[in-house]
N, C-alpha and C positions, 0 to 999 in steps of 0.2 A: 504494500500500500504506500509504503514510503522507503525513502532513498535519501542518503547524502551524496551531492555534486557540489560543482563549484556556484558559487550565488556571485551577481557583480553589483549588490547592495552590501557585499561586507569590505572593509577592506583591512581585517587585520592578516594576521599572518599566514592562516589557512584558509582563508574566501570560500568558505564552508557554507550550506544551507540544507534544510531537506526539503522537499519534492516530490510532488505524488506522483505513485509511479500508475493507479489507476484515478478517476471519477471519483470525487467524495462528494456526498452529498453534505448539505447543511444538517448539521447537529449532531452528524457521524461521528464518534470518537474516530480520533485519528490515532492516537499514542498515549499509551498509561505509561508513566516515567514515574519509578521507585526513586525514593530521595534518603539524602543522611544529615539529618538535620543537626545541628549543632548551636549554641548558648549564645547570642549575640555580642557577648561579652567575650569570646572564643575568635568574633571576627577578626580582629588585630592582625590574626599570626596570616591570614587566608589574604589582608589587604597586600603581602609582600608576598603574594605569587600572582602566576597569570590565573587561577579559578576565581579573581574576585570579580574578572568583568563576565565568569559565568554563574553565579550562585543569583536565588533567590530568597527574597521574606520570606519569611514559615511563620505567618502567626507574629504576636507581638514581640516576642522576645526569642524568636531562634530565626536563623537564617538555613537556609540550605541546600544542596550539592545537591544538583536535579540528575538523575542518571539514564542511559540511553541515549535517546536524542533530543531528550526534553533542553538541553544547554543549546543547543544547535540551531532553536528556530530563529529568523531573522526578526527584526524590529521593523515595524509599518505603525504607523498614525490612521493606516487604510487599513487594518488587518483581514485575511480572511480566514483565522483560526482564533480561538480565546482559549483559557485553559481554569481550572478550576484545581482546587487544592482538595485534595481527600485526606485530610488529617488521620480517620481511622485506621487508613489504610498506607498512610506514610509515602501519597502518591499523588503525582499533578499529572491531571486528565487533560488533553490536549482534544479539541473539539472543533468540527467546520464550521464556523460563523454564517460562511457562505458557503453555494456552492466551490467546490476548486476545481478544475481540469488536470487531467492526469499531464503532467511532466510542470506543471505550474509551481512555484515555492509555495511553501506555506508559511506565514508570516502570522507576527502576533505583535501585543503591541505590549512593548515591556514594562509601561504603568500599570497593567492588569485589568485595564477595565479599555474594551475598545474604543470606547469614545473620546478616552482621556486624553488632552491634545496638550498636556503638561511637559518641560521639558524634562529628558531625561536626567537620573541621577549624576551621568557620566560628562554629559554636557554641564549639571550647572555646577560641576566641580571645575572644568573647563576653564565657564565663563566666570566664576569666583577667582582663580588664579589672572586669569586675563587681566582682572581690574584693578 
């Protein structure tokens, strides 16, 4: 159902994305991604590697290491996937927003909520250094 290729919305080191390799429909689960969540308080050591521009919030006070291909999806302001947090089950549900077309990326929008037209975390550290 899905695939990693190269994507030319990324530009860091491996220009990675996934891709469906058939028709998804809307609402389809796309990917259930097992996570390892860890203490917020814990993030420090994660800010001096390259996992910290892949983890996500878990909840108020943990953060966490999405596993599969749940780290892999691109970031869109347009998304056509959203993903939900299954706390019980220590797992983020990746979901078709819209329909996608098989060989299409699948994108999500890294504030969590698709509508959210916030700038990113990575951006306004960015623009906080910039000023």
């Amino acid at each position: 159902m899905i695939e990693i290729k190269t994507s030319t919305l990324s530009d860091g080191e491996f220009n990675r994305g996934v891709f469906a390799t058939i028709d998804i429909a809307k609402g389809q689960l796309i990917h259930e991604a097992p996570v390892i969540p860890y203490p917020n308080r814990e993030h420090v050591f994660i800010q001096k590697t390259v996992l910290d521009d892949y983890v996500f919030e878990y909840g108020k006070n943990h953060t966490a290491v999405v596993l599969g291909y749940g780290m892999l999806f691109n970031h869109s302001y347009k998304p056509n996937a959203t993903y939900d947090i299954n706390f019980n089950n220590h797992t983020f549900e990746f979901y078709a927003y819209k329909d996608i077309k098989a060989g299409e990326e699948i994108l999500i929008n890294y504030n969590g909520d698709v509508d959210d037209k916030d700038p990113l975390w990575f951006d306004k550290d960015k623009n906080s250094k910039d000023g």
